[in-house]
Phi, psi and omega in degrees: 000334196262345172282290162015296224265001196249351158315301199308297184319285192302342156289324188310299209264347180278302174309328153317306201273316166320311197264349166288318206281313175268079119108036181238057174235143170307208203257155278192087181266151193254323191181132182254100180254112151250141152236118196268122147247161194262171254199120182309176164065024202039049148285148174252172182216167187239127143261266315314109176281140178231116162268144161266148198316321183273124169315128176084027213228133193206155190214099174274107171268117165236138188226147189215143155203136178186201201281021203240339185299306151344010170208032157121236182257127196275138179272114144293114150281138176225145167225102199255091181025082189052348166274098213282178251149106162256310233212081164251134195244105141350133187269114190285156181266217157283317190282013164072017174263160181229126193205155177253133154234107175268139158273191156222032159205155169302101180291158185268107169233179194239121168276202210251008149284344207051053154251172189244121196225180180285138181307072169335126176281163139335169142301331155287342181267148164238153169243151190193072174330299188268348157321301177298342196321331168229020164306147169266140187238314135322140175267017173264348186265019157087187192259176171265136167229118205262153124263144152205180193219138199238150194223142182188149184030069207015027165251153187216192199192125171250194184257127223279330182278342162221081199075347218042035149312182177290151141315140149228158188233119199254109157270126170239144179318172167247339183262134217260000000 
């Protein structure tokens, strides 16, 4: 039984150390843009656009805390140069902030054969491949423009410096 049980352990922990060692690291980021706002009631909001390393390929974070947290999981509406969003729902973290990571692809990692398998998502990730559809990757394809508005239980929350209009968010590419 105690050979079993320590059978059991060293896949446990070998196997761990296999998939941190093969490919269980994120997408490969080429440039990076945050944007920090302030939040009504002193909440902060996060945005981050990531182009990855694979042309044409992007990874968008938001992360939030303000006064809608304290009543579950907070909803994002987004508008990514005209491509709309109604109903995104935020992961709360431990530290009570809630945050999204859309890809615009399935990730990838190398098992320990060196093939190549689908990624296990996060409980914050999402993937939404036409969300990015008319994101700019290039600076000939004009900037990224974000909008969004976070919403939970028929309360909603803007941005408190311009009306409580939507947020808004400017990426312009890095790549010529």
């Amino acid at each position: 039984m105690g050979t079993i049980f320590t059978a059991v352990l060293l896949y446990v922990f070998l196997g761990c150390s296999l998939a941190t060692a093969f490919g269980a690291e994120p997408e490969r980021v080429i440039f990076s843009k945050r944007i920090p706002m302030h939040a009504n009631r002193g909440g902060e909001i996060s945005v981050t656009m990531d182009w990855l390393e694979r042309p044409g390929e992007f990874a968008l974070t938001i992360t939030y805390w303000g006064q809608l947290t304290q009543e579950g999981p907070v909803n994002v509406w987004m508008n990514l140069n005209g491509v709309e969003r109604g109903f995104v729902t935020l992961t709360e973290l431990p530290d009570r902030h809630q945050m999204v990571r859309i890809l615009s692809y399935q990730p990838t990692a190398t098992n320990a054969d060196g093939g190549t398998i689908l990624r296990s998502l996060e409980d914050y990730e999402r993937v939404d491949i036409d969300f990015f559809s008319k994101a700019g990757y290039y600076t000939a394809f004009g900037q990224n423009r974000l909008e969004c508005k976070f919403f939970v239980n028929g309360r909603w929350e803007g941005d408190p410096g311009n009306n409580d209009s939507n947020y808004v968010f400017t990426f312009i590419p890095p790549v010529s």
